[in-house]
PASEBA-1860 file (N, C-alpha, C; in nm, 3 decimals):
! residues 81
1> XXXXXXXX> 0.527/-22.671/1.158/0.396/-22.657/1.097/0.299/-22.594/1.196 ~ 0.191/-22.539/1.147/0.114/-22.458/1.235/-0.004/-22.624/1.332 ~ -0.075/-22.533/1.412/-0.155/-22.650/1.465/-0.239/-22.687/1.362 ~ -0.279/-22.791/1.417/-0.350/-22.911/1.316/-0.458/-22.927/1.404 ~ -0.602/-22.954/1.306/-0.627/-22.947/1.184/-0.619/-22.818/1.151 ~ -0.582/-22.763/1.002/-0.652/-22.669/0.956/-0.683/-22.668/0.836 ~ -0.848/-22.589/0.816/-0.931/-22.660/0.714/-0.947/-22.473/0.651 ~ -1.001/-22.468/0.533/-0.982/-22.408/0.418/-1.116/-22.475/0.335
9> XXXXXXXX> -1.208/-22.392/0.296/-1.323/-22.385/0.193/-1.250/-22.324/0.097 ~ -1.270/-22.474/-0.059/-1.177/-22.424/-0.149/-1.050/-22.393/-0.140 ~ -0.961/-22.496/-0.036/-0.866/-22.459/-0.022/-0.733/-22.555/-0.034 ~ -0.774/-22.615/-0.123/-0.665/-22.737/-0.172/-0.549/-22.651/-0.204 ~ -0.566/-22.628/-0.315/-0.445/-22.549/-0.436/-0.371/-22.470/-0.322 ~ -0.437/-22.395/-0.246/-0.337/-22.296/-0.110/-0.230/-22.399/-0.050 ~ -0.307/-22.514/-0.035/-0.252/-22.603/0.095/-0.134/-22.680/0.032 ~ -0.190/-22.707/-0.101/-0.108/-22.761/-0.162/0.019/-22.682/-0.198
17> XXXXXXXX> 0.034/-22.591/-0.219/0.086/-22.498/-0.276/0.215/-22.456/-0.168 ~ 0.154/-22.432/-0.050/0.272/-22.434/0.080/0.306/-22.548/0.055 ~ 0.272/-22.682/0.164/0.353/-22.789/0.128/0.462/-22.785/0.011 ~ 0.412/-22.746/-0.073/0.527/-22.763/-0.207/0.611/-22.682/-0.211 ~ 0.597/-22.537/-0.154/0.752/-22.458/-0.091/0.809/-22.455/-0.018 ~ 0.746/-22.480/0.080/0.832/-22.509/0.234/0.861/-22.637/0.247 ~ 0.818/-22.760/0.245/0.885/-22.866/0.243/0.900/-22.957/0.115 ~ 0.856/-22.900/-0.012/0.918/-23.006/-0.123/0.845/-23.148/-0.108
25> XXXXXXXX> 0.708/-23.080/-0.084/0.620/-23.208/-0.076/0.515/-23.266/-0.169 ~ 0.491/-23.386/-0.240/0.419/-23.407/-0.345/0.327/-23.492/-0.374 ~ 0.202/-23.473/-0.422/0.118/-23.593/-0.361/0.179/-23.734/-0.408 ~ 0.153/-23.822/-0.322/0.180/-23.943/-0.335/0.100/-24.041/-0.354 ~ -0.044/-24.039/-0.285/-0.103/-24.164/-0.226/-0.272/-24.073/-0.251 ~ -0.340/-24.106/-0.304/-0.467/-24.079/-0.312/-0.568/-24.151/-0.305 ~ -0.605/-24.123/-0.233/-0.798/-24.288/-0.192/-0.923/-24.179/-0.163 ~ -1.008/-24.276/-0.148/-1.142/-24.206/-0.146/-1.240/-24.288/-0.036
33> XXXXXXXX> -1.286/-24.189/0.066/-1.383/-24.314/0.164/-1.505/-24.277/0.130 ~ -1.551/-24.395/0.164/-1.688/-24.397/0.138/-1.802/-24.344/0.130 ~ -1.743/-24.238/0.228/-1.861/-24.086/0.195/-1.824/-24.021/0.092 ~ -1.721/-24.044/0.030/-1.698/-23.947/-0.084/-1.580/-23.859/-0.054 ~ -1.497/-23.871/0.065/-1.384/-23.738/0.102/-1.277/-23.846/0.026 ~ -1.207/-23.732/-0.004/-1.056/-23.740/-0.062/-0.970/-23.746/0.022 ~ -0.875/-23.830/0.025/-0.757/-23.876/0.142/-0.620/-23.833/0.100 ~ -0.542/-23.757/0.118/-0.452/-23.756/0.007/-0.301/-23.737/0.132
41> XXXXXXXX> -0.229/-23.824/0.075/-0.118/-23.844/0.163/0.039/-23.743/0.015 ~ 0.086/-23.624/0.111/0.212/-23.585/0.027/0.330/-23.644/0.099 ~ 0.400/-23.667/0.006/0.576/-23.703/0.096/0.668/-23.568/0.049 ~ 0.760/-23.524/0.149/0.865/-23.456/0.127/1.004/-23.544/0.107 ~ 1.147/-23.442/0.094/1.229/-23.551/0.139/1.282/-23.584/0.293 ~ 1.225/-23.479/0.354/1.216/-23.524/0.500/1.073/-23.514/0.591 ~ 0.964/-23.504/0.514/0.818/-23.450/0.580/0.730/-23.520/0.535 ~ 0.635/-23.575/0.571/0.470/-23.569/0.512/0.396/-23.489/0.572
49> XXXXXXXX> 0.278/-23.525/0.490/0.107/-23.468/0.549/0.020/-23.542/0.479 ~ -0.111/-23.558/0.526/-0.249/-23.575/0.517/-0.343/-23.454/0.483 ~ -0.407/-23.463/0.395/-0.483/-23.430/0.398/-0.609/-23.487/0.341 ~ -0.739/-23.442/0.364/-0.876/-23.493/0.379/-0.968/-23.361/0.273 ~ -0.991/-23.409/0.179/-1.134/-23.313/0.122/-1.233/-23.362/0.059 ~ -1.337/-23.315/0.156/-1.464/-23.349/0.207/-1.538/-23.348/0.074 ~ -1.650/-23.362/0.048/-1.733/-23.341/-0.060/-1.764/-23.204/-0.074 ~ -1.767/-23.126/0.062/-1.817/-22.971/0.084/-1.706/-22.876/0.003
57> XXXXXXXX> -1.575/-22.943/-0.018/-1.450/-22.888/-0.107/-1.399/-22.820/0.004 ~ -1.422/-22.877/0.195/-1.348/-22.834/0.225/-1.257/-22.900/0.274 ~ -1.076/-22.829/0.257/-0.947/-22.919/0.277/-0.917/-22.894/0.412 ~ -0.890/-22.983/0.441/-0.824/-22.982/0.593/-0.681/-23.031/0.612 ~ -0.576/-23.019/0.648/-0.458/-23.075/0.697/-0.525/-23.119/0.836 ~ -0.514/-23.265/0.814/-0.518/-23.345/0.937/-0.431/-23.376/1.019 ~ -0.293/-23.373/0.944/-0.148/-23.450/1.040/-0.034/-23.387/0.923 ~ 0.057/-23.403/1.040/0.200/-23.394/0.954/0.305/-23.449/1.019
65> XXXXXXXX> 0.405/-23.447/0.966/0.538/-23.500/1.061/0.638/-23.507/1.017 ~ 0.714/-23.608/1.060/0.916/-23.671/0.961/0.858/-23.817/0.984 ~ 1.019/-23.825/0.882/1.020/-23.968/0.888/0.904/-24.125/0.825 ~ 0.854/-24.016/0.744/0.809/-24.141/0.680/0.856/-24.258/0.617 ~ 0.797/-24.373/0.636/0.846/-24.527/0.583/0.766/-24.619/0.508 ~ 0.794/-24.609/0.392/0.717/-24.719/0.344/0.731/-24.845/0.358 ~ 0.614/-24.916/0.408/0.694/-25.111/0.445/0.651/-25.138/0.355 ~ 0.591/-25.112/0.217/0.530/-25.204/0.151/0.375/-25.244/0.204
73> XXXXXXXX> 0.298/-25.333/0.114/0.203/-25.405/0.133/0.231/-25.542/0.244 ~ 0.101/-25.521/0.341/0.126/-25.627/0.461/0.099/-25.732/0.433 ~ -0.029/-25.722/0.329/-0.115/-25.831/0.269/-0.040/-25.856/0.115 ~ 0.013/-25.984/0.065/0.060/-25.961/-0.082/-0.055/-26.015/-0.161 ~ -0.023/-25.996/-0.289/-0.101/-26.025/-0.380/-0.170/-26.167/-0.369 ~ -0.289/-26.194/-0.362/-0.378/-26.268/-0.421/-0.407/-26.366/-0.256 ~ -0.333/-26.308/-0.163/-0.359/-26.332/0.011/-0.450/-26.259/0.035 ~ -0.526/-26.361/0.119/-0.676/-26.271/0.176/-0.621/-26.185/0.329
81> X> -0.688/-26.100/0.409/-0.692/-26.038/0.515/-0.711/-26.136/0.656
END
Protein backbone atom coordinates (compact mmCIF):
# COMPACT_ATOMS: atom_id res chain seq x y z
CA UNK A 1 0.00 0.00 0.00
CA UNK A 2 1.19 3.46 -0.65
CA UNK A 3 2.20 5.72 2.53
CA UNK A 4 -0.35 6.53 4.91
CA UNK A 5 -2.32 8.84 5.51
CA UNK A 6 -3.75 9.61 2.29
CA UNK A 7 -6.63 11.94 2.12
CA UNK A 8 -8.83 12.77 -1.02
CA UNK A 9 -11.65 15.74 -1.10
CA UNK A 10 -14.61 13.77 -2.23
CA UNK A 11 -12.81 10.91 -2.29
CA UNK A 12 -14.51 7.95 -0.75
CA UNK A 13 -15.96 6.09 -3.88
CA UNK A 14 -11.98 6.32 -5.38
CA UNK A 15 -10.70 4.86 -2.13
CA UNK A 16 -13.20 2.65 -1.89
CA UNK A 17 -13.12 1.48 -5.15
CA UNK A 18 -9.18 0.43 -5.04
CA UNK A 19 -9.52 -1.37 -1.85
CA UNK A 20 -12.17 -3.39 -3.62
CA UNK A 21 -9.75 -4.40 -6.59
CA UNK A 22 -6.67 -4.85 -5.27
CA UNK A 23 -7.43 -6.44 -2.11
CA UNK A 24 -11.16 -7.70 -2.12
CA UNK A 25 -11.94 -5.46 0.62
CA UNK A 26 -15.47 -4.57 2.07
CA UNK A 27 -16.81 -2.33 4.46
CA UNK A 28 -17.37 -3.96 7.59
CA UNK A 29 -17.60 -1.84 10.66
CA UNK A 30 -19.01 1.72 10.52
CA UNK A 31 -19.22 4.36 13.65
CA UNK A 32 -19.35 7.91 13.92
CA UNK A 33 -17.30 10.28 16.53
CA UNK A 34 -18.47 12.85 17.97
CA UNK A 35 -17.48 15.53 15.75
CA UNK A 36 -19.34 14.03 13.17
CA UNK A 37 -16.32 11.99 11.08
CA UNK A 38 -17.10 8.67 9.74
CA UNK A 39 -14.88 5.72 10.88
CA UNK A 40 -15.11 3.03 8.59
CA UNK A 41 -13.14 -0.16 9.06
CA UNK A 42 -12.95 -2.65 5.42
CA UNK A 43 -11.78 -6.34 5.80
CA UNK A 44 -10.16 -8.25 2.93
CA UNK A 45 -9.47 -11.95 2.92
CA UNK A 46 -6.06 -11.23 3.88
CA UNK A 47 -6.02 -7.15 4.47
CA UNK A 48 -7.78 -4.34 6.21
CA UNK A 49 -7.99 -0.56 6.33
CA UNK A 50 -9.39 2.41 8.10
CA UNK A 51 -10.65 4.89 6.98
CA UNK A 52 -11.90 8.36 8.47
CA UNK A 53 -14.40 10.98 6.65
CA UNK A 54 -14.46 14.10 8.08
CA UNK A 55 -17.55 16.27 7.81
CA UNK A 56 -15.39 18.41 5.12
CA UNK A 57 -16.11 14.96 2.82
CA UNK A 58 -12.63 14.63 3.16
CA UNK A 59 -11.45 10.66 3.09
CA UNK A 60 -8.38 9.76 4.39
CA UNK A 61 -6.83 6.17 4.66
CA UNK A 62 -5.46 6.23 8.04
CA UNK A 63 -3.93 2.57 8.41
CA UNK A 64 -3.79 -0.64 6.74
CA UNK A 65 -2.30 -4.00 7.20
CA UNK A 66 -2.84 -8.23 7.49
CA UNK A 67 -4.09 -10.23 9.69
CA UNK A 68 -6.99 -9.07 11.11
CA UNK A 69 -8.86 -10.76 14.22
CA UNK A 70 -11.91 -10.47 15.52
CA UNK A 71 -12.09 -11.33 19.47
CA UNK A 72 -15.46 -10.49 19.77
CA UNK A 73 -16.92 -8.06 22.37
CA UNK A 74 -14.64 -7.57 25.66
CA UNK A 75 -17.54 -6.21 27.49
CA UNK A 76 -20.77 -8.75 27.09
CA UNK A 77 -24.10 -7.85 27.10
CA UNK A 78 -25.78 -6.05 29.88
CA UNK A 79 -21.87 -5.83 31.83
CA UNK A 80 -20.89 -2.43 32.61
CA UNK A 81 -17.12 -1.07 31.64
Amino acid sequence: MDALPVCLQDGLAKIESRLEARYKEVLTYVGTTNGGSMFRVYLGPETWSVIVVLPSNLACLLAAGEGWEDIGSLVKPGEEY
